[in-house]
N, C-alpha and C positions, 0 to 999 in steps of 0.2 A: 625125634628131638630136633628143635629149629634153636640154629644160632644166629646169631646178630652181633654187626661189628661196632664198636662206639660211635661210627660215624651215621650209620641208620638209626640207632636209637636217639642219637640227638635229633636226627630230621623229625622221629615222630614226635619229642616232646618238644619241638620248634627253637633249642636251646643251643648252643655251641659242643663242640666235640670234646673242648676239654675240660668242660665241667660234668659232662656225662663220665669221662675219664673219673673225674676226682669224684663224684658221688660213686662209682664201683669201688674204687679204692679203698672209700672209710666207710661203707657198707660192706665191703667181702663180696661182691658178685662173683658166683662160678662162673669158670670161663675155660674155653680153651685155645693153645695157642694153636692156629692154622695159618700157612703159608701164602703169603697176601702180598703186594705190593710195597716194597724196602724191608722185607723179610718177613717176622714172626709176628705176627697179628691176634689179639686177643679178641674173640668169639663169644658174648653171651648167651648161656641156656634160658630160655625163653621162663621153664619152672623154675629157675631160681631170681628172675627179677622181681621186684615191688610189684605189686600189683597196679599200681597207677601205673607205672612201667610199662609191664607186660598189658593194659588195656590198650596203652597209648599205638606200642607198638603194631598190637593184633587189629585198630580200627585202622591204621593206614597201612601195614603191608599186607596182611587178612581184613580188610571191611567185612565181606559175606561170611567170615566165621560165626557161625551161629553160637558158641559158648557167647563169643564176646558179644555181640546182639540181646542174646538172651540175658548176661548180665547187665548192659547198659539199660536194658527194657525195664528188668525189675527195678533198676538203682530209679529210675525217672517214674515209675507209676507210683513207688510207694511216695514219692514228693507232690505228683496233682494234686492231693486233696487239699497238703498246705498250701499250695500254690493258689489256687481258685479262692482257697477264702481271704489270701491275703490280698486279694486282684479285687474281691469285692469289700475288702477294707478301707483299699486304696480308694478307690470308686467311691464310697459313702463318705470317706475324709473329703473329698475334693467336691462335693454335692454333685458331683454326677453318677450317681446311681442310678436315678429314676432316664436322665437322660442316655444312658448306656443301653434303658429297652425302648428307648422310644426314637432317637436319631441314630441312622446309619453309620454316620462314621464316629459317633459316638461307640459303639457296636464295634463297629473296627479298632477301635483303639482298643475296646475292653479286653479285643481278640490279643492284638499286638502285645500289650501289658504281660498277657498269661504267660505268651509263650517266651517272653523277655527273661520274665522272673524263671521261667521253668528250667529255660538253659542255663541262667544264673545258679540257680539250684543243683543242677548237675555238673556244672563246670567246680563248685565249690570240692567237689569230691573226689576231683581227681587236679591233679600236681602241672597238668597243662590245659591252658583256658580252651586254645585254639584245636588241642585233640577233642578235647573234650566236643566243642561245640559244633565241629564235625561231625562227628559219631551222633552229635544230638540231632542235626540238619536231614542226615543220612536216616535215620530212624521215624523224620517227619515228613518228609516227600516220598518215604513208602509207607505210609501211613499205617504203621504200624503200631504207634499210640495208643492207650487206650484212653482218649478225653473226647470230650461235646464235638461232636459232627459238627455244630455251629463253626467252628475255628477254621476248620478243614473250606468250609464257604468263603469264609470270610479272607480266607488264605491260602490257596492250593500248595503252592508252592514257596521256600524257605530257602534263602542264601547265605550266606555269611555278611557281608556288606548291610543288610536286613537288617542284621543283629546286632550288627555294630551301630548304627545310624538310629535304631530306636533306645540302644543306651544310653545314644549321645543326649537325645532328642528328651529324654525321661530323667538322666542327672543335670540336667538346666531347668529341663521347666516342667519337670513333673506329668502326672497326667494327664493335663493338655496340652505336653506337647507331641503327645501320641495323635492329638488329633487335627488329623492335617487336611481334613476337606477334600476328602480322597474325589475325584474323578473332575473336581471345579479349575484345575488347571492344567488340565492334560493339555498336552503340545503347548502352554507355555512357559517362557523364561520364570526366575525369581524378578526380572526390570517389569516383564510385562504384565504379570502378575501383582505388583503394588505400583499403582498408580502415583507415588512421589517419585519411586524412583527410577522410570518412566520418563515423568514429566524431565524430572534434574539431568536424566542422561539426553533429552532431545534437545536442551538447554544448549548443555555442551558442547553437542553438535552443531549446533545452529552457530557458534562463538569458537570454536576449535573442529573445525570441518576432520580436520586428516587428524582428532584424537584415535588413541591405538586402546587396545583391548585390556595391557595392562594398565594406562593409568587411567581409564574407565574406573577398574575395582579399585583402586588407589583410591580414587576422590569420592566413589560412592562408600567404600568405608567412613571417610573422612566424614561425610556431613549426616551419613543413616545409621553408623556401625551399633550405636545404643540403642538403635528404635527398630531397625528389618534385619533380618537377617541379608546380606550381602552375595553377589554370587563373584566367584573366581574368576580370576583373568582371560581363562578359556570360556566360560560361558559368556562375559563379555563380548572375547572375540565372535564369538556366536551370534550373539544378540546381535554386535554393530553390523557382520554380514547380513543376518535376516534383515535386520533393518532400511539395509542400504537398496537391497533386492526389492523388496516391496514398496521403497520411496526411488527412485531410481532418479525421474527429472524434478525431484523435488532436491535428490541431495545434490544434482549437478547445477539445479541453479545457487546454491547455497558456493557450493565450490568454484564456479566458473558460468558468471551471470552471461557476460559475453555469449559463450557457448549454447548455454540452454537458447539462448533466443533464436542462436541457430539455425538449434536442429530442431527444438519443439515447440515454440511461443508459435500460438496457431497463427497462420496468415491466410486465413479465404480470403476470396475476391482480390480486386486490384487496385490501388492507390490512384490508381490514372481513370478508373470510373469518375465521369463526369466531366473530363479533361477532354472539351471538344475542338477546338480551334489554337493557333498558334498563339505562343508568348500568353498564354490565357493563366497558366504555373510556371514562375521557374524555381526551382530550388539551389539554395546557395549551402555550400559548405570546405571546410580548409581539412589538410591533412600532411603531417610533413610525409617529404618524399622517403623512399627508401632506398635514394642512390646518392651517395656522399660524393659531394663537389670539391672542387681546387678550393672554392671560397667557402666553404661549409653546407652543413646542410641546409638545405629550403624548406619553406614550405610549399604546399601546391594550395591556390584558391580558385576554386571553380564553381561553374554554373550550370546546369542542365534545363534544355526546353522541355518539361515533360511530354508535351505532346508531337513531338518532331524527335525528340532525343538527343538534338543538337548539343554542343556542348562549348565552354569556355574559360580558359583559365589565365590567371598570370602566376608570377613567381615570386613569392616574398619570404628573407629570412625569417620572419615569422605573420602569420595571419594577424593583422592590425587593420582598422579602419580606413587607412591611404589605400592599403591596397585592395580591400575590396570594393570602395569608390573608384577606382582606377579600373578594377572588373567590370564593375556598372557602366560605366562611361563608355568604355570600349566596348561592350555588350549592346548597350544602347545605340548606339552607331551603325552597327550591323542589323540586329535582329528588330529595332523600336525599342518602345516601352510596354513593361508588364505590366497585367491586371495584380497578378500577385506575387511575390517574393515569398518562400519559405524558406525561415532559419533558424538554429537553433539557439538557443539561450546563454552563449558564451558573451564575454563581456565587450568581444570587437563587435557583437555582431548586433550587440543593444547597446552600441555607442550613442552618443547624441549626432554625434556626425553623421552615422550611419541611420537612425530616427531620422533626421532631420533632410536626409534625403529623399526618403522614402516621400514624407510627407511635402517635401517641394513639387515630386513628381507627383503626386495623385496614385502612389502604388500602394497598395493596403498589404501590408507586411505580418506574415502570418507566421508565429514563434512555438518551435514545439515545445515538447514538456522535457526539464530534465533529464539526461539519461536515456536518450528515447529517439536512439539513429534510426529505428523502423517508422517512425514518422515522415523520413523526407529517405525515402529507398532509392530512389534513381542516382541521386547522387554517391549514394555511398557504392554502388552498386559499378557504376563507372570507376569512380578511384579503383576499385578490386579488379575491375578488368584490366584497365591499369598495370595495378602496383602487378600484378600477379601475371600478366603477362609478357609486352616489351621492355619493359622496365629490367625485369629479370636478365636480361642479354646487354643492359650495358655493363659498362666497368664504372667498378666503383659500388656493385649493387650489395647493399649490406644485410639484406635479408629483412621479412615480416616484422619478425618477433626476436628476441632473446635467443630462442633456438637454433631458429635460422643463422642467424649471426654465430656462436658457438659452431655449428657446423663451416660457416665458412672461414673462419678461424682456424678449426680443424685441418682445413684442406693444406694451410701454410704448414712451410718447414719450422724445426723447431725454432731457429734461428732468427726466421720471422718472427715469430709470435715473441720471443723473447725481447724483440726490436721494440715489436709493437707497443710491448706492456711497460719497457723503459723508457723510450724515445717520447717527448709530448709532437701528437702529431704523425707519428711512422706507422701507425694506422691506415693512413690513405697512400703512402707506400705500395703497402703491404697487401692492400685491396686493391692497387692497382688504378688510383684515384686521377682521371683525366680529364674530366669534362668540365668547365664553367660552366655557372649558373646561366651565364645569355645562352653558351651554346645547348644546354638544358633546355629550355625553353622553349629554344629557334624549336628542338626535335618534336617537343609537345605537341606543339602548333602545325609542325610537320604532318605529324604524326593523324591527327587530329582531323588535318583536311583532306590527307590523302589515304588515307586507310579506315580512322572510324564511320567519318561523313557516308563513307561507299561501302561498308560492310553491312551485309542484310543482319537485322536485329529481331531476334528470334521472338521479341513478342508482339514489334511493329510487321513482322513478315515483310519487309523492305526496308532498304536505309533509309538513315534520318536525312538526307538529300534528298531520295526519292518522297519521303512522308514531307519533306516542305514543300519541294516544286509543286506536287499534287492537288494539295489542299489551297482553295482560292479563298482570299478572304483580305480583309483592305488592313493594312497594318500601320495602325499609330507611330509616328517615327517623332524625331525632334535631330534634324538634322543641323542646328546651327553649332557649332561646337561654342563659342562664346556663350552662346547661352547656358549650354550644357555645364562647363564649366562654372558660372555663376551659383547656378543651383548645387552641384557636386560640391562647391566651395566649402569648407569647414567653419565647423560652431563652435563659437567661444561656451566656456561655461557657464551653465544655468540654463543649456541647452538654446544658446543665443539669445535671450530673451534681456532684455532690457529696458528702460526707465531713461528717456529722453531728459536732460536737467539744463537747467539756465544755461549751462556750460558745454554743453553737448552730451554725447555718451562716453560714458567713460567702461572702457572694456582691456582688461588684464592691466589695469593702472594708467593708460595711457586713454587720452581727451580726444575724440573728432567730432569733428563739426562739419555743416553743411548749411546754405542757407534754409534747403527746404525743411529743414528742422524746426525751424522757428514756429511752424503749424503743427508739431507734434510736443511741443515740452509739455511734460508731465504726461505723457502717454507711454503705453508699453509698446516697443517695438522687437521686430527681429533681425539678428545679424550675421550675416557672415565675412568670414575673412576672405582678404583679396590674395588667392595662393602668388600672384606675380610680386606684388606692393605689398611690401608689409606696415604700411602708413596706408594703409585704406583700405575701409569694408566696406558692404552690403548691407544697404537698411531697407529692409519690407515692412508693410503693412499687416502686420500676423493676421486680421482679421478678414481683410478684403483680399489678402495676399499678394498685393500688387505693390510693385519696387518703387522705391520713393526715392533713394540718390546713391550716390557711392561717395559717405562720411570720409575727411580724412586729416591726418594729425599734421598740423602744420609745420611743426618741429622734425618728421619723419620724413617732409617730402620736403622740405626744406621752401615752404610757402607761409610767409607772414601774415598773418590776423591782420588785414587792413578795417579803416570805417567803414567802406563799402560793403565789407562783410556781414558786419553787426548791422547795418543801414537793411541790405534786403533782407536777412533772419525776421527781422521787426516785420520789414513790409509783409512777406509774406504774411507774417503770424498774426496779425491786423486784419489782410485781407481773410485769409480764412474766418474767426472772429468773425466780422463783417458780416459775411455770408451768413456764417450760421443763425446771425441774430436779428439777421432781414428773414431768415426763413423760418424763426419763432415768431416772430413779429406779425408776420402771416397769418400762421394759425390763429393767433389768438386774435387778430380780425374777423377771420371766418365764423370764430362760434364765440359765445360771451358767455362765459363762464362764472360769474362775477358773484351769479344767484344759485351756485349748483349744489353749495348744502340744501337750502329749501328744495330747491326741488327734486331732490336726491328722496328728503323723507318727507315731500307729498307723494313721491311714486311708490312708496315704501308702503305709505298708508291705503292707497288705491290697493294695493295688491293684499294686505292683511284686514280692509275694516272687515268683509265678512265668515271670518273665519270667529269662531264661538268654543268653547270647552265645554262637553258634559261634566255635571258638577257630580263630584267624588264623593264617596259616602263619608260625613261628617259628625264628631260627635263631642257636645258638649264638653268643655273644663269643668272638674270638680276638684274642691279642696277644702280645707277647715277652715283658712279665710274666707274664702270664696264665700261660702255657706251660710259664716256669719254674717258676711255683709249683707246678704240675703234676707236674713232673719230680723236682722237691725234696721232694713226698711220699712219704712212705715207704710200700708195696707190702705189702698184711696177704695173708698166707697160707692160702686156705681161707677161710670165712665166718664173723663174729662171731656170737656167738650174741645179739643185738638184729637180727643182717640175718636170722637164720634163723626167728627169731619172723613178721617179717615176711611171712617167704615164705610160712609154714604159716597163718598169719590170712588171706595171697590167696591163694593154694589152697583153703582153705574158703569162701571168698566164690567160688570160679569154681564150685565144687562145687553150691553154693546156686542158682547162678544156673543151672549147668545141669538143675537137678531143677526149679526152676520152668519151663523152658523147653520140659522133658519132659512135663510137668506138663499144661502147654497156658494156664494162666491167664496175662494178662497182667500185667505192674508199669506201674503211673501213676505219673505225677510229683506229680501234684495233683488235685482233685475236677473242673477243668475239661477235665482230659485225659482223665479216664474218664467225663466227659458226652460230649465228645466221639465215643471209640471205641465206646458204648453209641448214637446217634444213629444213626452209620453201621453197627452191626446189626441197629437198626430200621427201616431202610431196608430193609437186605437179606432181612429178615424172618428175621432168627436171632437175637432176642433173647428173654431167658425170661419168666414173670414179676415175678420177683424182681427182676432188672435194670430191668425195665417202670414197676416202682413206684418202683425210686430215682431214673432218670431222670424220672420224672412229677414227685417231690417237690423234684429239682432244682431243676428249671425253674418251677416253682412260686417258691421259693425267689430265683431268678436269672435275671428277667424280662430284663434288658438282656442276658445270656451267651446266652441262650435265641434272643433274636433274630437275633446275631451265627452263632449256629449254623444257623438256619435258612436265613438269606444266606448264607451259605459253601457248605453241601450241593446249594441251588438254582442257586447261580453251575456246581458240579461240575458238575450233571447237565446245563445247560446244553452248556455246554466239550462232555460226553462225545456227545453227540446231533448 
């Protein structure tokens, strides 16, 4: 005799202990009481419970009880036969019958279907779904069944999760949603498996890089939940790893462009191929510092030789036009002048001032593309050595990045920091902030001459001292500083360009003048400002490029507009005038022009009379006027005597033609047609020489015909060989 306490008979029928209680209760369960845990404990006999009871019990404390086997065995085979024909009711309702013997996973689902309904069937019989379906699972993975082998292929083995997941799948979408395409997505997600939602999720990546696993399934519900099915916040997080793993420098440039260029943007070869002689590249570029000053921070602008490695910088609160002409200037002095300038596409650095230097000097100014610091490497490349090494050892040094700074924030007392973040300015306190900007600088330039110039440079294998001494070669200078300054001088707007007027130029509102102007009114000129006077610029010749005065405001320089003024403006502009129109005047002594329509198209006609058109296939007008008028002609009898003139004048012309024919001479059309056929019986060695000589005098004559003949015969004899 086997008892059972209320609390094991609930676990079998999956249900609470105290409704097991109250079903013994108002059933009468025998029982007895035995001494248990907080006293007298009531004991069920196993032959006096329910029999869905007593099944539920014996499948999970006895599974291998053979009564209970043998009974669950019978309760399920006398159910197959309904079962099978309603699996192929189903199947004919849903027109997949035929398809059920002829696709495999067709076939699989008709498996799935069976064995759904079958548990369904058996679970209907007994009082717990979940005993039940056990007991049924248990009875199919020891294939003890008596149904079609088929199933048994089609499904070795049976879980619980199985069973559940094809109810789901069969009370939504019925028989085809038994059919899942078994083996077409193995190893992947539900994302990668439908292609929208796929596409939507790399979307979102690309637009929210650091999106999370749960609001992936948030927003793929949101936009697919009535059309795919969706996968869970875990499988998301799934997918975004797989994802990230398999795209790896694809999501790092997504996240951190900078970065990727790094460590992966391919870079063969060397920037500096072709870079064979001094000042041949320099490259220009700004970067503020990362050591906060007494006076704030600067910026650093600098220059690199690339082929020496040499280097130069000044100091400006920020990278502006002054100061990087101020680099130029200084740069120039020392090293000459460059072939080429590279810079990048910031708006100091495609100033007009900064254009307009370029092009005073003769420097061809080469701009990279957007975004695109691996274009000009050596400069940036120098800042890093830079920022990332002496720089770090002074005071005041505030770190690379955001990081860096937090960390050195970090390092202060609280006390500080609390200074820091109230105080405007206790910042540099707090960092320790000593240096001025000049004393900045002075160390630069220090720095610069005494340690970069003389350190071996690992891909020159010598310093850039040693790589200039060495290399000999003659170096473009422009040593007059006046001049220099002239040229460096700054451009007004419209990139200095100006319209000389009765009045002078007038530039940001204000009038100068100059006599030698008086030769330029109405012409475009170029200008620049006087950086000393600011009552006088620089006017050049934009096209000859050569300086023509230095304009100035009379009011500015405190110089009055005399007669004499206006008196030489005139003279000049008279003399010039003058000149130009004694040297048209010239010309048109030399040659007379008077007749050159005529004989513009007699040369015209020289060169087309012998050209001719074959005539195109032609054919008569017809129409129902036409016809009539035809018909309504009246019909002459015999031939007029004007048609009979006719006939006898070509009669005599056939007559001619054929005695010439007889004859044997040919007829030309023109002198180039019988050079021509006289060429080709020189060739052939049948010409006389009579012919010999006018073809000589020809081609003497018709140097360009002569040529064209000769190419022609040569092309022939080619072709015939």
């Amino acid at each position: 005799m086997k008892l059972f306490t209320a609390k094991e008979i609930a676990q079998a029928l999956n249900i609470t202990k105290r409704n097991v209680s109250l079903r013994a209760k108002s059933e009468n369960w025998p029982y007895e009481l035995l001494a248990g845990l907080g006293g007298k404990v009531p004991h069920y006999r196993i032959e006096g419970l329910p029999s869905d009871v007593a099944n539920a019990v014996e499948n999970v404390f006895n599974p291998n009880s053979l009564a209970a086997k043998a009974k669950n065995k019978k309760a399920l085979e006398s159910a197959i036969e309904g079962v099978e024909k309603s699996t192929v009711q189903d199947a004919r309702k849903h027109g997949l019958l035929e398809a059920s013997f002829q696709n495999e996973n067709a076939k699989r689902a008709s498996t799935s279907l069976f064995i759904l309904k079958l548990a369904q069937e058996f679970a209907c019989k007994s009082s717990s779904k979940v005993t039940a379906w056990n007991a049924f699972i248990d009875l199919y993975n020891n294939r003890e069944l008596d149904i079609n082998e088929i199933h048994y292929r089609f499904k070795p083995r049976l879980s619980y999760r199985t069973l559940l997941r094809w109810e789901k799948s069969y009370d939504k979408n019925g028989f085809q949603g038994l059919i899942t395409g078994y083996g077409k997505t193995k190893g992947k997600s539900i994302i990668d498996s439908t292609s929208e939602l796929k596409r939507y999720s790399v979307a979102l990546i690309h637009q929210f890089p650091h999106i999370k696993g749960q609001r992936l399934a948030e927003l793929l519900k949101m936009e697919f939940g009535g059309k795919y099915p969706t996968p869970s916040p875990s499988s998301c997080r799934d997918w975004l790893r797989k994802w990230k793993d398999e795209n790896k420098t694809t999501f790092l440039s997504l996240m951190d462009a900078s970065g990727w260029q790094n460590k992966h943007m391919a870079a063969f070869g060397s920037r500096s191929a072709g870079v064979e002689r001094i000042n041949q590249l320099w490259e220009f570029d700004s970067t503020p510092a990362d050591v906060m000053l007494t006076d704030g921070r600067y910026s650093i602008i600098g220059v690199i030789d690339v082929f020496t490695r040499r280097v130069k910088v000044v100091l400006k609160p920020t990278s502006n036009a002054d100061g990087i002409a101020l680099l130029i200037r200084n740069t120039i002095l020392d090293w000459g002048i460059p072939e080429v300038a590279r810079t990048d596409n910031g708006a100091d650095y495609c100033s007009a001032h900064i254009f307009a230097i370029w092009d005073a000097l003769g420097i061809h100014n080469q701009i990279t593309n957007p975004y695109s610091g691996w274009e000009k490497p050596f400069i940036e490349r120098f800042f890093r050595t830079f920022s990332h090494g002496i720089a770090e050892m002074l005071s005041g040094f505030i770190g690379h990045n955001v990081s860096d700074r937090e960390k050195i924030s970090a390092r202060l007392s609280f006390a500080q920091r609390l200074i820091e973040r109230r105080e405007k300015g206790a910042d540099r306190v707090a960092l320790d902030v000593s240096i001025s900007s000049d004393d900045f600088e002075r160390f630069i330039n220090s720095w610069l001459d005494h340690h970069y110039d003389h350190t071996e440079h690992s891909e020159l294998k010598c310093t850039p001292f040693e790589k200039y001494t060495q290399h000999r070669q003659t170096i473009k200078r422009l040593d007059n500083e006046r001049m220099l300054d002239v040229l460096l001088a700054p451009v007004p707007s419209q990139k200095g360009f100006r319209t000389v007027g009765k009045e002078g130029i007038s530039v940001e509102g204000v009038d100068y003048i100059h006599a030698e102007l008086g030769a330029y009114i109405g012409e475009r000129v170029h200008c620049r400002f006087n950086p000393d006077d600011i009552g006088k610029i620089y006017v050049f010749d934009p096209v000859k490029r050569e300086f023509i005065c230095e304009a100035f405001n009379p009011e500015l320089v405190d110089n009055d507009i005399t007669m004499s003024h206006a008196q030489e403006a005139k003279r000049i502009q008279r003399a010039r005038l003058r000149r130009e129109r004694d040297a048209i005047k010239q010309a048109a002594k030399e040659y007379d022009v008077s007749d050159v329509a005529h004989k513009f198209l007699a040369y015209r006609e020289s060169q087309t009379q012998g050209l001719t058109s074959f005539p195109k296939p032609s054919q008569q007008v017809s129409s129902g006027i036409i016809n009539s008028i035809s018909q309504a002609e009246p019909k002459a009898e015999g031939y007029s005597a004007e048609r009979k003139d006719e006939l006898a004048q070509r009669r005599d012309e056939l007559t001619a033609i054929e005695t010439i024919l007889n004859s044997g001479d040919p007829i030309y059309q023109n002198e180039h047609h019988k050079a021509r056929h006289y060429t080709q019986l020189n060739i052939d060695g049948r010409l006389g020489p009579t012919e010999k000589a006018w073809l000589h005098q020809y081609r003497r004559e018709n140097r360009r015909s002569a040529q064209m003949l000769d190419k022609l015969f040569t092309q022939t004899e080619s072709k015939g060989k």
